[in-house]
C-alpha positions as a printed Julia matrix, in Angstrom:
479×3 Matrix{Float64}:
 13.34   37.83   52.16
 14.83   37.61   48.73
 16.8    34.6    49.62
 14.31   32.56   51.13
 11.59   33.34   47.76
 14.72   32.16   45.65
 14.93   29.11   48.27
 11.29   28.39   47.84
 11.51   28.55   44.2
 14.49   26.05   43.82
 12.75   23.62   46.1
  9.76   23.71   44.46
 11.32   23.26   40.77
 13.75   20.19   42.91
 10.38   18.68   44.09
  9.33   18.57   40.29
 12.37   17.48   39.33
 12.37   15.02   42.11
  8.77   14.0    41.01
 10.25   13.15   37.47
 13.06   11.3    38.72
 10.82    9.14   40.87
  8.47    8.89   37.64
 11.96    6.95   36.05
 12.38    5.59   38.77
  9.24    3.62   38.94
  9.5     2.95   35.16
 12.54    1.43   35.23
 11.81   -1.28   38.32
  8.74   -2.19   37.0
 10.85   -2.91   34.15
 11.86   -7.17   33.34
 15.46   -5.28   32.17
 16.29   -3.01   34.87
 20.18   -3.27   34.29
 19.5    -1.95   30.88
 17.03    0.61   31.31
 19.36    2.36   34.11
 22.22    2.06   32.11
 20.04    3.35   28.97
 19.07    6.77   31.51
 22.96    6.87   32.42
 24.05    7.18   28.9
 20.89    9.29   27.35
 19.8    11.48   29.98
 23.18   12.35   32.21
 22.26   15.93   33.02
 18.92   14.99   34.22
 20.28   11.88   36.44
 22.85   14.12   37.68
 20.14   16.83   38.47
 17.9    14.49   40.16
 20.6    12.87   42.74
 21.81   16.69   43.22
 18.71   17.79   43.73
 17.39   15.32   46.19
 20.81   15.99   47.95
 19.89   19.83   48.48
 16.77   19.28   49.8
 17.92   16.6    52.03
 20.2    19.1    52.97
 17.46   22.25   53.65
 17.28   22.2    57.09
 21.05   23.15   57.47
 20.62   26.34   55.6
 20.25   28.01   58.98
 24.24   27.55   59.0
 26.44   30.46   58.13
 26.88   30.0    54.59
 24.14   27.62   53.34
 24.59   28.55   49.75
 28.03   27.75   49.79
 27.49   24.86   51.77
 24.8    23.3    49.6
 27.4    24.27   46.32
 29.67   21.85   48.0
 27.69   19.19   48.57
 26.5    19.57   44.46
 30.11   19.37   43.48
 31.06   16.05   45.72
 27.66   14.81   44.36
 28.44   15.55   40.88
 32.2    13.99   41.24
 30.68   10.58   42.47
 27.99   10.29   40.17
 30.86   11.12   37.63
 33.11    8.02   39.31
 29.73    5.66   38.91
 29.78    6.71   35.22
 33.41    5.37   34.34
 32.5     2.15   36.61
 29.35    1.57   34.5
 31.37    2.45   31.29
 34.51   -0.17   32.35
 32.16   -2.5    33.03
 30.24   -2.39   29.46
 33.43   -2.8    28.2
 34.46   -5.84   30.31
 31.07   -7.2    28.71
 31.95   -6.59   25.07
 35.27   -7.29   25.24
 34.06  -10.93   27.14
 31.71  -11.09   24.8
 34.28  -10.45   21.79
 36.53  -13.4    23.33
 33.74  -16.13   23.16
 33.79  -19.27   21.5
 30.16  -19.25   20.1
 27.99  -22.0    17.42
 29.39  -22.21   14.48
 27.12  -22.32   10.93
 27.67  -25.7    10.34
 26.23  -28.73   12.78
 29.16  -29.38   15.17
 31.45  -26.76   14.91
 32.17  -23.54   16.46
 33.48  -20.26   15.89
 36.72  -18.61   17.09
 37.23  -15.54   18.96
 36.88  -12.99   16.63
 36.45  -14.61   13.88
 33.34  -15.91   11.56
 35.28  -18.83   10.59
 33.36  -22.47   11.48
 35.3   -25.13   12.6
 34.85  -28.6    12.79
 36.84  -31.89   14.44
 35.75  -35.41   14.49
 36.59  -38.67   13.44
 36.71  -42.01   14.73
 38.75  -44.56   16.77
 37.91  -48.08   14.9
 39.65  -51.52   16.49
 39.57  -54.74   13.96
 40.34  -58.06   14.9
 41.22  -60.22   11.65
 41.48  -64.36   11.15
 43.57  -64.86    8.11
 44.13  -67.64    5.79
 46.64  -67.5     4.63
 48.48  -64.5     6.15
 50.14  -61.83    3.69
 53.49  -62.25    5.67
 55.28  -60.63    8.76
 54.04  -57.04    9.23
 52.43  -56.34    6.33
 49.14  -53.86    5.84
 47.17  -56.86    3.7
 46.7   -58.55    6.82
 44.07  -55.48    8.16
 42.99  -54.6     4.89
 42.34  -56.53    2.0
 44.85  -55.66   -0.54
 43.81  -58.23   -3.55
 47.82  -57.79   -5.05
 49.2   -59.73   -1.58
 47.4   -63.16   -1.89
 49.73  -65.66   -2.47
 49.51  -67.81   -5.74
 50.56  -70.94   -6.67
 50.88  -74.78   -5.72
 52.81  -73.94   -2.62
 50.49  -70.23   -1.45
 49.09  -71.82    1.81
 52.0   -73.56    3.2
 53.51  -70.14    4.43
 51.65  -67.88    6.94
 48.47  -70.66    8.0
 45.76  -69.3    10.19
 46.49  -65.95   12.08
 44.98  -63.71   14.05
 45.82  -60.2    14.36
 44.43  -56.97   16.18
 44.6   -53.08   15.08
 43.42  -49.54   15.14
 45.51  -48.14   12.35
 41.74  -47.36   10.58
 41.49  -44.93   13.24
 40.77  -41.57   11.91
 40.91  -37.82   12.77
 39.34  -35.01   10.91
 39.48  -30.7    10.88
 37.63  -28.74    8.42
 36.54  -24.74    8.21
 34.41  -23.25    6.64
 34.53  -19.49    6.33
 32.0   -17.24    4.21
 32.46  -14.73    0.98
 31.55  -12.8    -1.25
 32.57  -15.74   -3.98
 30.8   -17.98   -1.88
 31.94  -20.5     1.14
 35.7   -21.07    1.78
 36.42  -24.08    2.7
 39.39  -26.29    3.73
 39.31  -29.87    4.7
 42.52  -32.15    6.24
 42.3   -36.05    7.16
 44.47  -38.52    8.2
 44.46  -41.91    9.7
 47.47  -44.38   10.76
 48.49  -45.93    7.88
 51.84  -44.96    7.69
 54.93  -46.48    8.33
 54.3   -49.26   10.49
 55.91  -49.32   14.53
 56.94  -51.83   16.12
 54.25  -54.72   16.63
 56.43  -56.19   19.79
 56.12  -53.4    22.42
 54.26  -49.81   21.21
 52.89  -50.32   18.0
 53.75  -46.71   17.34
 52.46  -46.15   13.68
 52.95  -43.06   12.11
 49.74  -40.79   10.84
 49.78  -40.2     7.33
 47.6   -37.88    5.02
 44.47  -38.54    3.81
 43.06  -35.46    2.47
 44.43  -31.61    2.14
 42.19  -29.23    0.0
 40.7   -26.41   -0.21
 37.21  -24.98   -1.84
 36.22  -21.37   -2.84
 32.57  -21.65   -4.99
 33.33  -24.22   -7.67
 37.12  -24.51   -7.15
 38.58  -26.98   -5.49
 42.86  -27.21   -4.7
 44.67  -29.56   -2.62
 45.0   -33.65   -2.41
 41.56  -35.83   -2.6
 39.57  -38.37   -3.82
 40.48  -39.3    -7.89
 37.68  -37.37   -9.83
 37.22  -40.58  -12.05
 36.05  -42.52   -8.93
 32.39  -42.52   -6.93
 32.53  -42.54   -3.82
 29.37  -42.67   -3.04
 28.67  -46.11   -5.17
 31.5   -47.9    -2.53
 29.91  -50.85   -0.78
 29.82  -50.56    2.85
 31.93  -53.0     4.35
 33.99  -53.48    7.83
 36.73  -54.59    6.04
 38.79  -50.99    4.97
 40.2   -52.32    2.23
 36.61  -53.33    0.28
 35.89  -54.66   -2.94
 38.44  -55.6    -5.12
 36.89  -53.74   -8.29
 36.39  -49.91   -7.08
 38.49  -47.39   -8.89
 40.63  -46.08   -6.01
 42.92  -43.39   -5.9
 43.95  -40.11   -3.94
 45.86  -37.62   -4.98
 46.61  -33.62   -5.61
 44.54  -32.34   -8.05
 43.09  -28.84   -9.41
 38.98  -29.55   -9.95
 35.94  -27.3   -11.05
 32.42  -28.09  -10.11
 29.52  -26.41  -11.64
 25.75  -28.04  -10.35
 23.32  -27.57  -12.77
 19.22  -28.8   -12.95
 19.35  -32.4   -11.61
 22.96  -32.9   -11.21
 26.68  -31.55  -11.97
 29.64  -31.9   -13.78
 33.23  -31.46  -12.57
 36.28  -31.62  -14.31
 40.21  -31.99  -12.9
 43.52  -31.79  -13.66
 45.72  -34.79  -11.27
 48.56  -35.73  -10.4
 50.26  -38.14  -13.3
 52.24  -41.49  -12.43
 53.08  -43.81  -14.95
 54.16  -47.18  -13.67
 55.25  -50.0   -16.03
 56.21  -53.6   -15.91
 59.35  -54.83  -17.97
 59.28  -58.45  -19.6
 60.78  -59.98  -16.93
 57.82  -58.77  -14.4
 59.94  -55.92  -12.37
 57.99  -53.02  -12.11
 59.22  -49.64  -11.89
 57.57  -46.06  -12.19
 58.64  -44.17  -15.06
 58.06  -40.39  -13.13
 58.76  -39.32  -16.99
 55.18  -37.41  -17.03
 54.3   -34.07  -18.61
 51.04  -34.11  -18.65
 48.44  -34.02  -15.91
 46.0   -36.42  -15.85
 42.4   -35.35  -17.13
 39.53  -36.49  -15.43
 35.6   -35.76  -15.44
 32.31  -36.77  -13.72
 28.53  -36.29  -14.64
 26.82  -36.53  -11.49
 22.37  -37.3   -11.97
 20.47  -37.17   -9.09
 17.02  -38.3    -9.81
 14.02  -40.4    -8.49
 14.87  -43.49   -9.18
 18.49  -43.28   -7.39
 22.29  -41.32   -8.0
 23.7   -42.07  -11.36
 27.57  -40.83  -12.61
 29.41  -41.08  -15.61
 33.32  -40.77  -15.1
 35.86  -40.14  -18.14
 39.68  -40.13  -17.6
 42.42  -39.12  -20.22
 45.75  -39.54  -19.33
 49.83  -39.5   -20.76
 51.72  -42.98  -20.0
 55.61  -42.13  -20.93
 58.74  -43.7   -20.28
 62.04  -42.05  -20.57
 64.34  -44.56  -19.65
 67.54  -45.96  -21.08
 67.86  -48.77  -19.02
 66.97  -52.06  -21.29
 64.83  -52.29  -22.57
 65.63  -48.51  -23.61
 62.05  -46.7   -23.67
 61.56  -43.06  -24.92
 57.43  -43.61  -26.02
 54.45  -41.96  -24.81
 50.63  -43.15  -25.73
 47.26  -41.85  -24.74
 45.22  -44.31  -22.29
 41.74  -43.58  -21.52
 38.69  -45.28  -19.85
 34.86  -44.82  -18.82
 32.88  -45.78  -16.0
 29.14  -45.85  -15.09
 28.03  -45.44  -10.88
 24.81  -45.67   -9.76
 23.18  -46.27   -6.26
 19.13  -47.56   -6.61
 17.0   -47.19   -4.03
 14.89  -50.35   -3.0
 12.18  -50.47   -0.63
 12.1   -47.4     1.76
 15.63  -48.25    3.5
 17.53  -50.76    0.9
 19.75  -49.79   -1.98
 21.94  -51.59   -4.77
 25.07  -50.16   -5.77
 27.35  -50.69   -8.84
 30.02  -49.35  -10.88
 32.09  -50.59  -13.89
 34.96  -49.55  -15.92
 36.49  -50.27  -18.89
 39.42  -48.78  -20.95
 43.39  -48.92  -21.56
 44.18  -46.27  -18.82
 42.77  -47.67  -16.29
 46.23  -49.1   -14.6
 47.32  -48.28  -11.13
 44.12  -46.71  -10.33
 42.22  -50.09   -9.72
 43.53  -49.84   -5.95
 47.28  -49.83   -7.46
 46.14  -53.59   -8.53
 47.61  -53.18  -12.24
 50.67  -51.46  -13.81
 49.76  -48.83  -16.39
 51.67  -49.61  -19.1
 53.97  -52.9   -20.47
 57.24  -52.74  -22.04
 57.96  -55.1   -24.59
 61.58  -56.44  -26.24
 61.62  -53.52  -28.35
 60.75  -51.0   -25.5
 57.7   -50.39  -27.22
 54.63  -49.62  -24.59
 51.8   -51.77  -24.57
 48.71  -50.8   -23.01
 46.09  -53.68  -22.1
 42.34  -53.31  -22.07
 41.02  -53.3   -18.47
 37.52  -53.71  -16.92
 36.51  -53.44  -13.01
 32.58  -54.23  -11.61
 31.09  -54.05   -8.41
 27.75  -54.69   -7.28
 26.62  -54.79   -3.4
 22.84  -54.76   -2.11
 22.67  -53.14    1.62
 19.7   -54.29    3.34
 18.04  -53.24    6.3
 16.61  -55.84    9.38
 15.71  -53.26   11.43
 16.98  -48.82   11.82
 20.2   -49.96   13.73
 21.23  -53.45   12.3
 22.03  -53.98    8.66
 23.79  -56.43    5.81
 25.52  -56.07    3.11
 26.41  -58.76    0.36
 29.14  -56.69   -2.18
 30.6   -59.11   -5.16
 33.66  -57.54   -7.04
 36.17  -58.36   -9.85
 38.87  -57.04  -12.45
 40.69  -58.28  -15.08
 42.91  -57.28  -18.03
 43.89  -58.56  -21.78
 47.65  -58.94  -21.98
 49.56  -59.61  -24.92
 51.56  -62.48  -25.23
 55.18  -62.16  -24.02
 53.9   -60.64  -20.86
 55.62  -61.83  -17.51
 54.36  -64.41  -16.26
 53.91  -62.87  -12.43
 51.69  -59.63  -13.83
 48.59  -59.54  -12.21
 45.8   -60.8   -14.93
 42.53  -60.71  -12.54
 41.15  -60.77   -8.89
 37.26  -61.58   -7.65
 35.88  -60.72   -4.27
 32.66  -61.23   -2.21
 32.32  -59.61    1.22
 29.14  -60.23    3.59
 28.55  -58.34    6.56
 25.96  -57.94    9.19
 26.93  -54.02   11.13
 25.18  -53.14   14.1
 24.82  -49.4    15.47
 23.16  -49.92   19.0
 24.03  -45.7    19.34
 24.42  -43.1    16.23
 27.83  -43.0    16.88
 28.89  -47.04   17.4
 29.23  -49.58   14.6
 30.17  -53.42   15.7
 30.57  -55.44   12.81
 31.01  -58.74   11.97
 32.26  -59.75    7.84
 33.21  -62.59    6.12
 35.48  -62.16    3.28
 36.55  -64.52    0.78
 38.91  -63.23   -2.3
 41.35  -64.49   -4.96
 44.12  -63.35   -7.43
 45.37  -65.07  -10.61
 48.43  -64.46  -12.19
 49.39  -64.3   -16.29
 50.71  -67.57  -15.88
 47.22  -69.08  -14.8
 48.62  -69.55  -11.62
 45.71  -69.11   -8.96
 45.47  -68.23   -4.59
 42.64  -67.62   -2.53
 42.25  -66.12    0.97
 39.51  -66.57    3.08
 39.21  -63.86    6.24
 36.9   -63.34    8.85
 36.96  -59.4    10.47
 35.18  -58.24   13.9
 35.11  -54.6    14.03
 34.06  -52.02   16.98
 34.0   -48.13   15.52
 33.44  -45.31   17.67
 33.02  -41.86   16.0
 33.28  -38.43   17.53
């Protein structure tokens, strides 16, 4: 009698408990996130789960008390209950790992537009670049295998009475433009880390008879972290952003071009910023007789700075550069001199109209030397070994104008010149001009087919004169 009351007791508390189990149950299917909601009762409410499937298990099992040992019997059938919902617990908790660990091994969005994050790691990177073909007409040519004949390179036209009868008329094709990008971009508590590397095919030429195998060189290597910036870039004297756009890669004749390693601060402040940098240092010099050598005699970095206004009326920039020319030579004309050069430019792009712009930029000082595109020497030797340093001056000015969102012109005019002293040899560069016009289609964000016609000329210290006259196709595809 006793055991039956305690039997009626225990099934009435299983039906309650069975009533509450049903209860979650019913909650959790009516539930859009049934997966989690189960696995939420697994993990918060074990006893109970286990109570409910070993409850419904002894009363499922009632009718069998009449057996010889129903209490032992229904103890059984709790404990091989128990163990199995015990097995389903480790498969549930395996299987939540699986998840985070796929989850963990992801390669997700990065924080930046087109990149993407490693496993593990909060570090956004980014690839691109380009793959650019150019087919050149040339006259006159710059000579067998030579770079000037895919870029202009004002230093290569040939001068003189005789400068056309050489290379007349040629055609060429190549893809050494083509470019290929990686950059990061990783945050802290100074701010974003950055790194940046580029490189294109412009170095040492292959073979132009069978594989054309040119070798990639190094564009950029550097570094950020807040306002410091490490590693191998554009000069801090130049603006970039004031370059014409042109489908020829060499460009104007008159932009201050140069890339090289460099330590650089940036600080932005209402309207603008200001950077300053410490560069690389080259002096190269030319000897009376016109050889030119580079001195690699330098202690001193180059200084450089840039004011940078951004303002309603367009981008402005003032650039500065200070730098040690020094030869240590004892070759003759023996040379143990230094002297300070320096120089100053004003940038500016203008907006025009709602799409149009005009860009410009000119420099003038006695530092200026090799970086006007490496078109002057920095520094002249005279009988004595004494260094001379000639006033310089570079301009550009280019209006880009827009027919319609994906077709556009460009008409850039460029020159440079310098003062030379008498005594000077007569083969050293004394000036170049340059006018490139352009009509650049983009049927597609990422396609530019261009057509340009380039006309540019170099004169010599002697007065001797050449011209070159080039038309350029172009087909750019970036990525």
């Amino acid at each position: 009698m006793e055991f039956s009351l305690r039997l009626v007791g225990f099934a009435t508390q299983g039906l309650q408990v069975s009533h509450e189990c049903h209860a979650l149950r019913e909650g959790v299917s009516n539930d859009s996130s049934t997966l989690g909601r189960k696995i939420f009762m697994l993990h918060t409410r074990p006893s109970l789960t286990t109570l409910c499937l070993a409850v419904s298990a002894a009363l499922s099992g009632i009718p069998n008390f009449a057996r010889a040992d129903p209490v032992e019997d229904l103890k059984t059938q709790v404990d091989a209950l128990l163990q199995k919902v015990s097995d389903l617990e480790q498969k549930q908790r395996a299987t939540e790992a699986q998840s985070v660990s796929a989850a963990a091994g992801a390669v997700t969005g990065g924080a930046t537009k087109g990149s993407f994050k490693l496993p593990g790691s909060n570090t956004s990177v980014t690839f691109g670049g380009y793959v650019k073909l150019d087919g050149v007409f040339t006259n006159p040519s710059a000579g067998v295998a030579s770079t000037a004949d895919l870029e202009l390179e004002p230093g290569s036209i040939a001068v003189g009475p005789n400068a056309k009868d050489g290379e007349r008329n040629q055609f060429k094709l190549g893809a050494r433009q083509s470019r290929l990008f990686a950059g990061t971009s990783t945050p802290t508590a100074w701010g974003a880390l950055t790194t940046y590397v580029e490189g294109d095919l412009y170095g040492a030429a292959g073979n132009e008879s069978v594989s054309n195998s040119n070798n990639f060189r190094v564009r950029h290597a550097y570094g950020t972290l807040g306002g410091l910036l490490a590693g191998q870039t554009w000069t801090n004297f130049s603006d970039v952003s004031a370059y014409p756009e042109t489908v020829d890669f060499g460009g104007s004749v008159g932009e201050i071009f140069a890339r090289q390693a460099q330590v650089r601060w940036t600080k932005s402040f209402a309207g603008g910023q200001w950077s300053v940098a410490l560069e690389n240092p080259e002096t190269v010099a030319t000897l009376l007789n016109g050889t030119q050598f580079r001195a690699d005699d330098d202690r001193l970095p180059d200084l450089t700075g840039m004011v940078r206004f951004n303002t309603a009326y367009g981008n402005y920039s003032i650039a500065g550069l200070a730098r040690q020319l020094r030869v240590d030579s004892l070759s003759a004309p023996a040379s143990r001199e230094q002297k300070l050069g320096t120089a100053l430019g004003v940038n500016g792009v203008v907006p025009l109209f709602s799409t149009d712009d005009v860009r410009f930029s000119v420099y003038y000082g006695n530092g200026i030397g090799r970086y006007a595109t490496g078109f002057f020497t920095d520094a002249l030797l005279d009988a004595n070994g004494h260094i001379i340093l000639p006033r310089e001056w570079t301009a550009t000015v280019a209006y880009r104008h827009y027919w319609a969102p994906t077709l556009r012109s460009t008409l850039a005019l460029s020159g440079l010149g310098a003062s030379k002293p008498e005594g000077t040899a007569d083969t050293a560069n004394k000036g170049a001009k340059s006018a490139h016009l352009n009509v650049i289609w983009s049927p597609v964000p990422q396609t530019n087919i261009g057509l340009e016609f380039i006309h540019a000329s170099r004169e010599i210290q002697n007065g001797q004169a050449g011209a070159l006259n080039r038309v350029q196709a172009s087909v750019q595809y970036f990525f």
